[in-house]
PyMOL Python script that loads the backbone (N, CA, C, O; Angstrom):
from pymol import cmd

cmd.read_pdbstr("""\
ATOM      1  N   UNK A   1      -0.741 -42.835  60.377  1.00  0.00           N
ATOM      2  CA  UNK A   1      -0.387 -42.442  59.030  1.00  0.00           C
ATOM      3  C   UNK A   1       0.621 -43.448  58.480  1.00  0.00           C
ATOM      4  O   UNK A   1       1.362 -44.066  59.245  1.00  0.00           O
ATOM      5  N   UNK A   2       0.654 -43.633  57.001  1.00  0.00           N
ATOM      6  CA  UNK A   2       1.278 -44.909  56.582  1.00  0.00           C
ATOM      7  C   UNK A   2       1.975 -44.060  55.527  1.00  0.00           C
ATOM      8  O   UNK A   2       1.453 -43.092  54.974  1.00  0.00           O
ATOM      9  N   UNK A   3       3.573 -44.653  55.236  1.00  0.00           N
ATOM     10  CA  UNK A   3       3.950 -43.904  54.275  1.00  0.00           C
ATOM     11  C   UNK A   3       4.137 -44.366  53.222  1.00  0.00           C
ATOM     12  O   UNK A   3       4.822 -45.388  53.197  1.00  0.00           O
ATOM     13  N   UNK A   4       3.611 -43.813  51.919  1.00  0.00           N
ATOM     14  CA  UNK A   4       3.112 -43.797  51.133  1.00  0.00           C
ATOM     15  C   UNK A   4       3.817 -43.534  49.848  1.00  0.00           C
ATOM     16  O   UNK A   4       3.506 -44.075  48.787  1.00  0.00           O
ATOM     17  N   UNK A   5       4.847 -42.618  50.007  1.00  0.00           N
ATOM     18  CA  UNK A   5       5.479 -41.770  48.722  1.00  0.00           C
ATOM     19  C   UNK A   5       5.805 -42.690  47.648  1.00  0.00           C
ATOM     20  O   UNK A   5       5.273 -42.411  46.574  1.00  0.00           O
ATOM     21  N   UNK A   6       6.446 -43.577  47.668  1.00  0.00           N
ATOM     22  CA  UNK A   6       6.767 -44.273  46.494  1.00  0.00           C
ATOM     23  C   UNK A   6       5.110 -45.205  45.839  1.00  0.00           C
ATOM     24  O   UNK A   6       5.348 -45.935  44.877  1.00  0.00           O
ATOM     25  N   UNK A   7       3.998 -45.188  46.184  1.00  0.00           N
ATOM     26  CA  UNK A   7       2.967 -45.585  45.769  1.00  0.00           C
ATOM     27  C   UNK A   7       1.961 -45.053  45.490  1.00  0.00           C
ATOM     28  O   UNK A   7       1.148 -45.643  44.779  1.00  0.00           O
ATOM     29  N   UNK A   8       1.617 -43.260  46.162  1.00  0.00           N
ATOM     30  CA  UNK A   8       0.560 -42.304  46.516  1.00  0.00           C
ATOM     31  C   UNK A   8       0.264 -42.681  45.079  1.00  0.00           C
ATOM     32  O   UNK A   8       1.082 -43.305  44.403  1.00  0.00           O
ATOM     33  N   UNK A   9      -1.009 -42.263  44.587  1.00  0.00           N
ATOM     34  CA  UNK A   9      -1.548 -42.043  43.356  1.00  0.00           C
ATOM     35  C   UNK A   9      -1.946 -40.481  43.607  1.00  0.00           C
ATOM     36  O   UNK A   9      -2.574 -40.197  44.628  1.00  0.00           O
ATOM     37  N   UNK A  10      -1.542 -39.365  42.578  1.00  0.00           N
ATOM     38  CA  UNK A  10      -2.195 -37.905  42.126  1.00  0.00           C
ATOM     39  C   UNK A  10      -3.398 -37.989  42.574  1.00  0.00           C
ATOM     40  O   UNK A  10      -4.214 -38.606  41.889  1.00  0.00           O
ATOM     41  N   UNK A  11      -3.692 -37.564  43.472  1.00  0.00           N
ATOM     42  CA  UNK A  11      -5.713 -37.190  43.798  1.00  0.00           C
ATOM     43  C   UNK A  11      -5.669 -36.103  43.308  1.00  0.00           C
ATOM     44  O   UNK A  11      -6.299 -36.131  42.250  1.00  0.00           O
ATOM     45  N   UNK A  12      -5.001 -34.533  43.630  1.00  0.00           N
ATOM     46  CA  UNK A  12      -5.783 -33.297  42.925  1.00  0.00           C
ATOM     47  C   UNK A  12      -4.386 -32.899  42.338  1.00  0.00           C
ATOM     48  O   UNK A  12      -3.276 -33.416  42.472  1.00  0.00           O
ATOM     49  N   UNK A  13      -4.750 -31.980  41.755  1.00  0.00           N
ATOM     50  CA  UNK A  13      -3.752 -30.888  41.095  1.00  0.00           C
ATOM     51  C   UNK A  13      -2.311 -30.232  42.182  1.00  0.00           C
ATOM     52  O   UNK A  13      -2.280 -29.019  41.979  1.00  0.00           O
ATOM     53  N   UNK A  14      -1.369 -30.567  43.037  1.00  0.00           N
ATOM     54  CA  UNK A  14      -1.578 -30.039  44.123  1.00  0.00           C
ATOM     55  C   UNK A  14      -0.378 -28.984  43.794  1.00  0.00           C
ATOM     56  O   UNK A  14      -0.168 -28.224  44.739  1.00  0.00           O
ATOM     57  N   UNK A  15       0.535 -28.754  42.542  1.00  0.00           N
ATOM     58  CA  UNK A  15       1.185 -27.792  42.508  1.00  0.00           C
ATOM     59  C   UNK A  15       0.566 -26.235  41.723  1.00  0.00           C
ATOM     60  O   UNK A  15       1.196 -25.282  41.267  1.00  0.00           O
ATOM     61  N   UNK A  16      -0.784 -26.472  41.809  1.00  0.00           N
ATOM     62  CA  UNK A  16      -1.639 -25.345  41.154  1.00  0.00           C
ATOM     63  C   UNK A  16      -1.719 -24.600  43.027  1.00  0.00           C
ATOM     64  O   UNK A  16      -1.803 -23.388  43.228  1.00  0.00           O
ATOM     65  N   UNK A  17      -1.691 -25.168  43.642  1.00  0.00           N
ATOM     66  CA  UNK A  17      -2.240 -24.721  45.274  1.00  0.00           C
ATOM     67  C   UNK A  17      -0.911 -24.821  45.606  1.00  0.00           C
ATOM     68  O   UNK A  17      -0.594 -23.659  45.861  1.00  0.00           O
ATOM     69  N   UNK A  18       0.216 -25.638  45.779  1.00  0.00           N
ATOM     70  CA  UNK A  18       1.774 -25.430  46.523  1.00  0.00           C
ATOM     71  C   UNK A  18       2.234 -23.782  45.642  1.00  0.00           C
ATOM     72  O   UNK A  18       2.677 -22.744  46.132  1.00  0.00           O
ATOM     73  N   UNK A  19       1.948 -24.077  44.412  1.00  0.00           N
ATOM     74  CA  UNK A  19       2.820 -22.628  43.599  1.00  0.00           C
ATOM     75  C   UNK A  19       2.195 -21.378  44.704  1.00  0.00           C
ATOM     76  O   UNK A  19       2.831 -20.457  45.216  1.00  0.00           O
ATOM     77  N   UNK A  20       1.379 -21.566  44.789  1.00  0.00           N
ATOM     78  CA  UNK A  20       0.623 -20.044  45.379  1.00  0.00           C
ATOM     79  C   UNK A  20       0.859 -19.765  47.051  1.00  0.00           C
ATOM     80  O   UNK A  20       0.779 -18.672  47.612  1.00  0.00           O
ATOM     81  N   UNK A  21       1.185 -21.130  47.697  1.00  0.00           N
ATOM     82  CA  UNK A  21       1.670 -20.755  48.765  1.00  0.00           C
ATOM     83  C   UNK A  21       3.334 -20.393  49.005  1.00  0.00           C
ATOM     84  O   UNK A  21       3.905 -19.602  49.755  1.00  0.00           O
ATOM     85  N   UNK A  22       3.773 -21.290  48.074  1.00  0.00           N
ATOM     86  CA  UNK A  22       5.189 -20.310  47.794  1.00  0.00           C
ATOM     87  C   UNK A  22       5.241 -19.561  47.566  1.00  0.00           C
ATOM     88  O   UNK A  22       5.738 -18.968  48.524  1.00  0.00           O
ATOM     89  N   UNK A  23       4.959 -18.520  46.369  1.00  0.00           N
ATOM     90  CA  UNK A  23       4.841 -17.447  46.286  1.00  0.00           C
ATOM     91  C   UNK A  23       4.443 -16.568  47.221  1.00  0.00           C
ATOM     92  O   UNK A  23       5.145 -15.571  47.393  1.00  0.00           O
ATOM     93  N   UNK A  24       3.620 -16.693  47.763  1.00  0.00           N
ATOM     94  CA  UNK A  24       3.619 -16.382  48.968  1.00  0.00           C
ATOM     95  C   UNK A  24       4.030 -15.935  50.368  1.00  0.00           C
ATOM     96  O   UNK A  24       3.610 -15.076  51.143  1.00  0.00           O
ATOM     97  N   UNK A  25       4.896 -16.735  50.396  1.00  0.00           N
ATOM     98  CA  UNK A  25       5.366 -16.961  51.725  1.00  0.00           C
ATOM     99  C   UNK A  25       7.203 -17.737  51.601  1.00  0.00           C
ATOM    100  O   UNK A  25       8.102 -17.990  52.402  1.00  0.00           O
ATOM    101  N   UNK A  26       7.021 -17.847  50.338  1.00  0.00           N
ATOM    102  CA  UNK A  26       8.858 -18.200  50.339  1.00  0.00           C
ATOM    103  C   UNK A  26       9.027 -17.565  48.779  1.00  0.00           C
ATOM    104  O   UNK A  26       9.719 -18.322  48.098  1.00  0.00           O
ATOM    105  N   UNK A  27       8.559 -16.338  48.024  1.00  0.00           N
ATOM    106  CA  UNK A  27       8.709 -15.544  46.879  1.00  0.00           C
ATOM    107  C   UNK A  27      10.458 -15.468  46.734  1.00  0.00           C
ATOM    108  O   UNK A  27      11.169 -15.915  45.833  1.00  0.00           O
ATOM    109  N   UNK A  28      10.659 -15.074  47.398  1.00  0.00           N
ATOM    110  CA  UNK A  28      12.119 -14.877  47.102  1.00  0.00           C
ATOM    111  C   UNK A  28      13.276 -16.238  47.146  1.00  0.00           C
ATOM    112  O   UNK A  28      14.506 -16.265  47.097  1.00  0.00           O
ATOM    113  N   UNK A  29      12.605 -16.924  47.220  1.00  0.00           N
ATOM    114  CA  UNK A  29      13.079 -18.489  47.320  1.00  0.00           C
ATOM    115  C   UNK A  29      12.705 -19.057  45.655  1.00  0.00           C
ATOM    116  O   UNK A  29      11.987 -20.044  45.496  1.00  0.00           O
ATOM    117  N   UNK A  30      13.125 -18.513  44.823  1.00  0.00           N
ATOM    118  CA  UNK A  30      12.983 -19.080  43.501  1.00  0.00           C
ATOM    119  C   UNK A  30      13.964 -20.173  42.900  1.00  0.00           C
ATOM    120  O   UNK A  30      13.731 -20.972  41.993  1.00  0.00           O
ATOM    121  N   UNK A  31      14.990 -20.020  43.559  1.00  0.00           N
ATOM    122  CA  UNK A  31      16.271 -21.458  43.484  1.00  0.00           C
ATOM    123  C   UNK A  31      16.105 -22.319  43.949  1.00  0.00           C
ATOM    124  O   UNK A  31      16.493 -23.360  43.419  1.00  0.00           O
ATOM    125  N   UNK A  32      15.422 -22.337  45.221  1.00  0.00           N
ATOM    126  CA  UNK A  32      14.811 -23.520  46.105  1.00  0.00           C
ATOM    127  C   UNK A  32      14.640 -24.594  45.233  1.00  0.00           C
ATOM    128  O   UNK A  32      14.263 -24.225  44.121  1.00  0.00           O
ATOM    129  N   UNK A  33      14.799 -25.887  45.364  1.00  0.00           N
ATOM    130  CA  UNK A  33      14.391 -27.085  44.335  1.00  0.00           C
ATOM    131  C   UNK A  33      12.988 -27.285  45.423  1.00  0.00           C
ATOM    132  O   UNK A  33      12.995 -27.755  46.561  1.00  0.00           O
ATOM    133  N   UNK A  34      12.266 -26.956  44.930  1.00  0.00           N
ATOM    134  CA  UNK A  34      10.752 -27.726  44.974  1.00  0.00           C
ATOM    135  C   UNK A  34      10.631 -28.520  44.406  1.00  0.00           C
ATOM    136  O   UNK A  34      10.903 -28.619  43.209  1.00  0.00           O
ATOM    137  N   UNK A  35       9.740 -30.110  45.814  1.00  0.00           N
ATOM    138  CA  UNK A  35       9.296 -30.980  45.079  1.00  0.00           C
ATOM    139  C   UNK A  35       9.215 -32.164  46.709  1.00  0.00           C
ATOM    140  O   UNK A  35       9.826 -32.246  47.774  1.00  0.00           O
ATOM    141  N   UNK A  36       8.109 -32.865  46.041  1.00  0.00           N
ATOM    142  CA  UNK A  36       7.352 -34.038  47.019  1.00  0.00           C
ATOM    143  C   UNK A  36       8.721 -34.805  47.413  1.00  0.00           C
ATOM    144  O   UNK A  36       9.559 -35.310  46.666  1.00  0.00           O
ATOM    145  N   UNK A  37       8.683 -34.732  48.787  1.00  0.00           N
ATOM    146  CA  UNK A  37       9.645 -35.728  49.177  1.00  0.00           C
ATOM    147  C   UNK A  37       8.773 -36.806  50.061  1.00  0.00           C
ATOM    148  O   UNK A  37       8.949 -38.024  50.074  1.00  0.00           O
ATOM    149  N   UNK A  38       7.831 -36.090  50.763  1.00  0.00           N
ATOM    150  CA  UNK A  38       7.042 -37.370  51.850  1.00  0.00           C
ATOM    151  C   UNK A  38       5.638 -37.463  51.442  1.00  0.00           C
ATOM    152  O   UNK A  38       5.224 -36.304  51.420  1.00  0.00           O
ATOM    153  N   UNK A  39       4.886 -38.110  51.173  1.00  0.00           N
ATOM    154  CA  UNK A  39       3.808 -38.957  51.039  1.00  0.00           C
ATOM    155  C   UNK A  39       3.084 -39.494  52.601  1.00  0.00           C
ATOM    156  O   UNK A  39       3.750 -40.410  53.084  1.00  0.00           O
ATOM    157  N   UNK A  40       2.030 -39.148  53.341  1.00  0.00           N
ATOM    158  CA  UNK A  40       1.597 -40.230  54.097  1.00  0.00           C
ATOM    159  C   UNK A  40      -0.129 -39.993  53.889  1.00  0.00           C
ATOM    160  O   UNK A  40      -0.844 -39.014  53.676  1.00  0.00           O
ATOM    161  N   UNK A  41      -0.379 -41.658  54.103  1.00  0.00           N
ATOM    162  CA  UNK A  41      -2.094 -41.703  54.307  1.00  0.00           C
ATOM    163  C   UNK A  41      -2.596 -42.242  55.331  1.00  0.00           C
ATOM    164  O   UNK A  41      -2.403 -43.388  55.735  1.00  0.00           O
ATOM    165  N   UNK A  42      -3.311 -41.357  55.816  1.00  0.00           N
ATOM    166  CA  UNK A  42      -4.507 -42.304  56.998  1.00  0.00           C
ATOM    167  C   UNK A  42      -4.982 -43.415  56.833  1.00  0.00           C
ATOM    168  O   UNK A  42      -5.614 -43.637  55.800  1.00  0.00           O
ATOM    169  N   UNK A  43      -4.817 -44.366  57.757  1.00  0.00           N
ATOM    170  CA  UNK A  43      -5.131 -45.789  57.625  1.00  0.00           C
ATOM    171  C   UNK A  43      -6.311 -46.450  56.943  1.00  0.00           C
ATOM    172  O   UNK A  43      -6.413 -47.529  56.360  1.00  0.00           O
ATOM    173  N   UNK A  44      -7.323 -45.301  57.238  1.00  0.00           N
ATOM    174  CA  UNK A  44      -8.686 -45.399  56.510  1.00  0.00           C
ATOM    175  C   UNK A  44      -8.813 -44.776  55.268  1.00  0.00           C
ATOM    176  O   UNK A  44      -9.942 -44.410  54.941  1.00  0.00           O
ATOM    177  N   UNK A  45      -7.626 -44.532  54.312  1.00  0.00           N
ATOM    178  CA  UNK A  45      -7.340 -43.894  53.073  1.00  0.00           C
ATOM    179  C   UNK A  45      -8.426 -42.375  52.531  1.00  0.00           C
ATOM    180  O   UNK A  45      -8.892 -42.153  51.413  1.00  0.00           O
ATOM    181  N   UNK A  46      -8.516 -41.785  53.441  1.00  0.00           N
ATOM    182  CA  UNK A  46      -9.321 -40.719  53.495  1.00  0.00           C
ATOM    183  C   UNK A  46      -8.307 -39.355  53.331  1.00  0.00           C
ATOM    184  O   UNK A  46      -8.672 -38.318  52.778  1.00  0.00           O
ATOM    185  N   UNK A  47      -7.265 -39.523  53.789  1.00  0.00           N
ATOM    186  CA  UNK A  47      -7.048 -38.286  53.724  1.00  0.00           C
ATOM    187  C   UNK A  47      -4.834 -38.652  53.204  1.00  0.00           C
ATOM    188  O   UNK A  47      -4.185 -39.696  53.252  1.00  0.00           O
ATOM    189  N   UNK A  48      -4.555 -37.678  52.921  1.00  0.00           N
ATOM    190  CA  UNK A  48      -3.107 -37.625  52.443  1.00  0.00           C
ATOM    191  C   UNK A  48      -2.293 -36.307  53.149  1.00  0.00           C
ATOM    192  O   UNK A  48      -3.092 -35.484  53.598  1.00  0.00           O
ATOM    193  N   UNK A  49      -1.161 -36.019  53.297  1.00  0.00           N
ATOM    194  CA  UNK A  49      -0.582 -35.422  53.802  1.00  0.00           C
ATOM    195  C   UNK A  49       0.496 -35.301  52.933  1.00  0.00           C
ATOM    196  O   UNK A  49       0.921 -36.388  52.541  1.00  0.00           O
ATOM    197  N   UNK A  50       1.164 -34.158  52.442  1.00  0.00           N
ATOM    198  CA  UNK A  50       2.070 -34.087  51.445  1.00  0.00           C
ATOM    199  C   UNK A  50       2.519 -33.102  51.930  1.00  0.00           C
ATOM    200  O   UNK A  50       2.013 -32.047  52.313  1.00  0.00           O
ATOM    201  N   UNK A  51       4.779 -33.983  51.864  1.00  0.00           N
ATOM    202  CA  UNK A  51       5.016 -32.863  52.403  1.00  0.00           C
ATOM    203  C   UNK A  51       6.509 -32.185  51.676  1.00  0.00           C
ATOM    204  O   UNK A  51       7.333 -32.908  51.116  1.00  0.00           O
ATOM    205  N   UNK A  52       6.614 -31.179  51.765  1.00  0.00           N
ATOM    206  CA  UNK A  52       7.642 -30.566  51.033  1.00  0.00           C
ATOM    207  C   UNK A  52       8.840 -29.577  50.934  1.00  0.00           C
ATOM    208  O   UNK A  52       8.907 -28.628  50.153  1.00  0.00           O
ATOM    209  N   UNK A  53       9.705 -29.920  51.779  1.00  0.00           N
ATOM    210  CA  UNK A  53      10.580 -29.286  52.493  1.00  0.00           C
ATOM    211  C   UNK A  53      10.479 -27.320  51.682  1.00  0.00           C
ATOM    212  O   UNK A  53      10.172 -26.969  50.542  1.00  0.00           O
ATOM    213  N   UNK A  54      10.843 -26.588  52.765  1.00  0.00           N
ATOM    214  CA  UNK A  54      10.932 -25.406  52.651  1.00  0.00           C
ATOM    215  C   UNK A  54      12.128 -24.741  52.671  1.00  0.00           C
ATOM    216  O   UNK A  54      12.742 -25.236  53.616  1.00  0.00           O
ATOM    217  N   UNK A  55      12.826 -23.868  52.141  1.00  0.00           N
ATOM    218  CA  UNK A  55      13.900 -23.539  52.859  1.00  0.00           C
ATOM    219  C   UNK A  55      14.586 -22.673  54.332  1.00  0.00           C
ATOM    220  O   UNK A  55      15.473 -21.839  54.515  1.00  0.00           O
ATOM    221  N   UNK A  56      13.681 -23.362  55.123  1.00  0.00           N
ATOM    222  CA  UNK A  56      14.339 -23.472  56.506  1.00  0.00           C
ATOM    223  C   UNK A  56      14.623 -25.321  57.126  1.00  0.00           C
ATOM    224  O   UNK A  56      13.870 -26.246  56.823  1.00  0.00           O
ATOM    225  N   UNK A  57      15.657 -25.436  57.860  1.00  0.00           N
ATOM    226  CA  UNK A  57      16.093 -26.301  58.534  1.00  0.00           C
ATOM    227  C   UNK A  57      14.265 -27.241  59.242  1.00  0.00           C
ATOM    228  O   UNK A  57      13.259 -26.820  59.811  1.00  0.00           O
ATOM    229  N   UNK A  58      14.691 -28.471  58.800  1.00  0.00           N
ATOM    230  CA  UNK A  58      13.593 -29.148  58.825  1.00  0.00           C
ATOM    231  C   UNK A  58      12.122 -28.781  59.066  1.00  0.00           C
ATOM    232  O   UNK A  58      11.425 -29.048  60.045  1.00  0.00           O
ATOM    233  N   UNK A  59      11.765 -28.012  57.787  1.00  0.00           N
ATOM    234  CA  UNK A  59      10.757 -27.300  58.084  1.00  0.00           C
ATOM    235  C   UNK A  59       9.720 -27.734  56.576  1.00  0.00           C
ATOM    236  O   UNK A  59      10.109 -27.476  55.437  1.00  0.00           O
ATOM    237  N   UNK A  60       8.986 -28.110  56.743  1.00  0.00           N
ATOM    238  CA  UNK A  60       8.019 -28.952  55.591  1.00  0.00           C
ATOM    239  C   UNK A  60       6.376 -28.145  55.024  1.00  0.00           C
ATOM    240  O   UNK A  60       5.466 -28.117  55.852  1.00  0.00           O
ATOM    241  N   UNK A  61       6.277 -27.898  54.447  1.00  0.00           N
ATOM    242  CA  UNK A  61       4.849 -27.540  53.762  1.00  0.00           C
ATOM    243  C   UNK A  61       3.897 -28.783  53.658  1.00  0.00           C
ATOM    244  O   UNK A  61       4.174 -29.528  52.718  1.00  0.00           O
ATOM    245  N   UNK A  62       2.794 -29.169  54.464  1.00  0.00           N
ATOM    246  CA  UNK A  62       2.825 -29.753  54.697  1.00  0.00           C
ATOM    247  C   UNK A  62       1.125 -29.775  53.826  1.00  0.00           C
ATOM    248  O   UNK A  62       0.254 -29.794  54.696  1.00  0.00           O
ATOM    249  N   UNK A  63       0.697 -29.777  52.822  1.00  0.00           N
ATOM    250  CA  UNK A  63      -0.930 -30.277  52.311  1.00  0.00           C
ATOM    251  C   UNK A  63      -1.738 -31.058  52.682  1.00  0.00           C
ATOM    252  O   UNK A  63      -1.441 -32.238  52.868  1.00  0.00           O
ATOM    253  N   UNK A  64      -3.145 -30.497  52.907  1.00  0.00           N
ATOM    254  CA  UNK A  64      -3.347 -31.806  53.729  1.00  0.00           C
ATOM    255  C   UNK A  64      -4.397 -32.255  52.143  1.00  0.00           C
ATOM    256  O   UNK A  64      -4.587 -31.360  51.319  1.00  0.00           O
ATOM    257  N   UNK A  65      -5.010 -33.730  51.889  1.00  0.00           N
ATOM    258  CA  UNK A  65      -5.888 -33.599  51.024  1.00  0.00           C
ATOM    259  C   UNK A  65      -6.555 -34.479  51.378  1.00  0.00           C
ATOM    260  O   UNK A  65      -6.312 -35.406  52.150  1.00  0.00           O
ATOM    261  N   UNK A  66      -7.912 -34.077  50.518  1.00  0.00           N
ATOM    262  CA  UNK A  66      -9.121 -35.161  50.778  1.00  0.00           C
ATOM    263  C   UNK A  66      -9.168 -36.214  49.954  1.00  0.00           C
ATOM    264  O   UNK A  66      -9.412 -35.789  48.825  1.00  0.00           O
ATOM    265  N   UNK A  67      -9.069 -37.241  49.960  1.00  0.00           N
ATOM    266  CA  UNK A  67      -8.805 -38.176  49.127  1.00  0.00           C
ATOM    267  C   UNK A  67      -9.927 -38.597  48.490  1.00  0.00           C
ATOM    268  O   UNK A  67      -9.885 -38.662  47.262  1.00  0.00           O
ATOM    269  N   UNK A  68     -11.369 -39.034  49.322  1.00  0.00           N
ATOM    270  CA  UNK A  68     -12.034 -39.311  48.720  1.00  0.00           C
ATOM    271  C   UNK A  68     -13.268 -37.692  47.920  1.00  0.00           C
ATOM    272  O   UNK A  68     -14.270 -37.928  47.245  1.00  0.00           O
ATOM    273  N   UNK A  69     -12.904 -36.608  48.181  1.00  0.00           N
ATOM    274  CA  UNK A  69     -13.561 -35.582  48.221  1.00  0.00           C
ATOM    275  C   UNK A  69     -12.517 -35.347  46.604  1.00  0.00           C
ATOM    276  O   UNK A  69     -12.998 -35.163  45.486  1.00  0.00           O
ATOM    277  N   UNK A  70     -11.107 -35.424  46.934  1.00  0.00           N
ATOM    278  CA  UNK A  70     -10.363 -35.251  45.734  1.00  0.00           C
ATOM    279  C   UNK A  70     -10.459 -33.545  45.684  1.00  0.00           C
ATOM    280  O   UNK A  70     -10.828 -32.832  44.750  1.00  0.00           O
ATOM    281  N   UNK A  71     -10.077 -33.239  46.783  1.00  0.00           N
ATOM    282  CA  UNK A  71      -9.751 -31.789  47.047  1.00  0.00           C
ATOM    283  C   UNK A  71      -8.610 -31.540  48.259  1.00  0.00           C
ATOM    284  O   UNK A  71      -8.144 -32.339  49.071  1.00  0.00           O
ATOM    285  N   UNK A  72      -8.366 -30.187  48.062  1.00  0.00           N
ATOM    286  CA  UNK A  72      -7.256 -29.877  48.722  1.00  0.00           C
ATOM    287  C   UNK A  72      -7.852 -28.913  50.541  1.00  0.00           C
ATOM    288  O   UNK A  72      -8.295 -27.766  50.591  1.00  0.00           O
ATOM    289  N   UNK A  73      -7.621 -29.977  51.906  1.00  0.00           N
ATOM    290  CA  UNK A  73      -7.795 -29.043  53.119  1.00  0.00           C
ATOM    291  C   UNK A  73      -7.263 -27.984  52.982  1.00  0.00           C
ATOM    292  O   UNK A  73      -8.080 -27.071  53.098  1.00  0.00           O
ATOM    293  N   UNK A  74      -6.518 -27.737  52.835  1.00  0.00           N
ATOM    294  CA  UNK A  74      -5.052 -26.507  53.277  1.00  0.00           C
ATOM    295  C   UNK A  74      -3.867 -27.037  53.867  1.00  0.00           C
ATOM    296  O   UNK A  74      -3.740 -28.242  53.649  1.00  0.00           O
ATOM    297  N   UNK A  75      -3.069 -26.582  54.463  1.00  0.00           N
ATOM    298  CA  UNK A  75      -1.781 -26.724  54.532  1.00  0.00           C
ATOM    299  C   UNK A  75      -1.669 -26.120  56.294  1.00  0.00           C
ATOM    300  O   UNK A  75      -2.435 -25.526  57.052  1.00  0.00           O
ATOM    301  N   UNK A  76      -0.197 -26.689  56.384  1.00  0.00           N
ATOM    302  CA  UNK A  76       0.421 -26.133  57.646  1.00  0.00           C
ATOM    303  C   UNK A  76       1.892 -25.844  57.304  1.00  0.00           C
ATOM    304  O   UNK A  76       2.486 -26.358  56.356  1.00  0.00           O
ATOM    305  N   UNK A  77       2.284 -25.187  57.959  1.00  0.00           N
ATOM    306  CA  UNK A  77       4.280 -25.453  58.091  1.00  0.00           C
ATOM    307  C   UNK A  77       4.369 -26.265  59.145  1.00  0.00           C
ATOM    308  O   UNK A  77       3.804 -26.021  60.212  1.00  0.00           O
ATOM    309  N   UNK A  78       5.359 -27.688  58.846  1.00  0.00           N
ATOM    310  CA  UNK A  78       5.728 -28.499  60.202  1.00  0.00           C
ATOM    311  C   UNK A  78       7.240 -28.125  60.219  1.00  0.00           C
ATOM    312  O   UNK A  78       8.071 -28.348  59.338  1.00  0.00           O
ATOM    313  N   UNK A  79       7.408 -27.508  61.418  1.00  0.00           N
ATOM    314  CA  UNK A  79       8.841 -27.622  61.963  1.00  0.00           C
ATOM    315  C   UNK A  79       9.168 -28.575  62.549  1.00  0.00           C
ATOM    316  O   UNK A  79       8.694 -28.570  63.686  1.00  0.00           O
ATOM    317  N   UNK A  80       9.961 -29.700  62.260  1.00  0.00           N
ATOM    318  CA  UNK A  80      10.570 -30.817  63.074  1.00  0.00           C
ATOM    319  C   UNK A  80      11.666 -29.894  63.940  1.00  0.00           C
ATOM    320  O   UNK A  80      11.516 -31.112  63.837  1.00  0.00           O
ATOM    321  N   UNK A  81      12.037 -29.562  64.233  1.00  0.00           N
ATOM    322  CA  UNK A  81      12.693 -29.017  65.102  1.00  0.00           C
ATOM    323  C   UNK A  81      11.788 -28.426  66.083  1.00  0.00           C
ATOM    324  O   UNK A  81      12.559 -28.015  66.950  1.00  0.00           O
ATOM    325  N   UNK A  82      10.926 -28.222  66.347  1.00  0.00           N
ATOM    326  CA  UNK A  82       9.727 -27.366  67.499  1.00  0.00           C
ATOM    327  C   UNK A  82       9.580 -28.788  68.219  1.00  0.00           C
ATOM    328  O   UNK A  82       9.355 -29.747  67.481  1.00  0.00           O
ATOM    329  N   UNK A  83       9.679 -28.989  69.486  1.00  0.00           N
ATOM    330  CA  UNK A  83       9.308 -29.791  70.333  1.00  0.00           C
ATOM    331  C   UNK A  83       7.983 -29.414  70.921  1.00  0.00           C
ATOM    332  O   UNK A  83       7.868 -28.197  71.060  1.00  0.00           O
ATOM    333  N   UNK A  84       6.967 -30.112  71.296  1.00  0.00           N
ATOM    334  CA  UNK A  84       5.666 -29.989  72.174  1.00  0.00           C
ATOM    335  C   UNK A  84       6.750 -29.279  73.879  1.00  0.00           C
ATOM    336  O   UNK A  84       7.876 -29.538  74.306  1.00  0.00           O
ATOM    337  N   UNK A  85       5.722 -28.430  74.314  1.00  0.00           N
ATOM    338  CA  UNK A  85       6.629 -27.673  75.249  1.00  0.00           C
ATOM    339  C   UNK A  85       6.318 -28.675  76.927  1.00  0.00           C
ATOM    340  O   UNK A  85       5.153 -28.986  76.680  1.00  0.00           O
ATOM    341  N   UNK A  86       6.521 -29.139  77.953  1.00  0.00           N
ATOM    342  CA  UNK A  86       5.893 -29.575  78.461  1.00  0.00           C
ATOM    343  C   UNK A  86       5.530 -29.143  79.622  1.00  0.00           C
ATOM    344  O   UNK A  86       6.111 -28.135  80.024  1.00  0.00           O
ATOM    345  N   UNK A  87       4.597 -29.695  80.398  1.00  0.00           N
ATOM    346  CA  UNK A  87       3.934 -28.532  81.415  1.00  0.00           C
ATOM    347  C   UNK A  87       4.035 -29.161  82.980  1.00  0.00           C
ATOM    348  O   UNK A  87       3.974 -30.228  83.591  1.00  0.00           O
ATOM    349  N   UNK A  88       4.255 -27.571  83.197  1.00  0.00           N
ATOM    350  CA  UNK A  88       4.505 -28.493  85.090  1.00  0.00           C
ATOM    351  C   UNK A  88       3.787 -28.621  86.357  1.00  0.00           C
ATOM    352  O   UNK A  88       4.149 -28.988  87.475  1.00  0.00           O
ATOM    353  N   UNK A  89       2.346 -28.101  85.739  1.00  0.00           N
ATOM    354  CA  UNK A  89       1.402 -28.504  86.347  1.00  0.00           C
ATOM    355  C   UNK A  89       0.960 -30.225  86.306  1.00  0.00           C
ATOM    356  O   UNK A  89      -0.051 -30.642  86.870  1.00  0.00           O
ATOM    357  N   UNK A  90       1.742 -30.947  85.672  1.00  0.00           N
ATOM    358  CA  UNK A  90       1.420 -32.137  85.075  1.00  0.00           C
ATOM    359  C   UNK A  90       1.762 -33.834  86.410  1.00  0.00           C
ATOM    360  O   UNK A  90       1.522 -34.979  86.027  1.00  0.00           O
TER     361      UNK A  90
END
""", "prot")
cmd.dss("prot")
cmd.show_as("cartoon", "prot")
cmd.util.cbc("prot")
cmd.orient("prot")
């Protein structure tokens, strides 16, 4: 993934789809300043990742989009704070 934010070009609409997952899931978070802080694209410019802090401690809304489809995958929450757990069968 390459980062992108200061160059991304608008592919879809994406605060018609962020409004509704806020509401959602951070409703009572109406002071929150929403808004794009990270930008990244797949090397093969297919797809975008947009991401947008939440109000928890490094915790991002994360869109995924189709670039050349010019539609929206869905989303995840990324917690930077969650480490991969590791295993000791390993």
């Amino acid at each position: 993934m390459l980062k992108v934010t200061e160059t991304a070009r608008e592919v879809v609409d994406l605060w018609a789809y962020a409004d509704l997952v806020i509401g959602s899931d951070f409703g009572d978070a109406v002071d929150w300043n929403w808004q794009v802080v990270h930008i990244y694209e797949s090397s093969d410019g297919k797809f975008q990742h947009i991401g947008i802090p939440v109000p928890h401690d490094e915790t991002y809304l994360t869109v995924i989009v189709d670039i050349p489809g010019k539609k929206i995958l869905g989303h995840v929450f990324l917690d930077l704070r969650t480490r991969p757990s590791s295993r000791s069968d390993e």
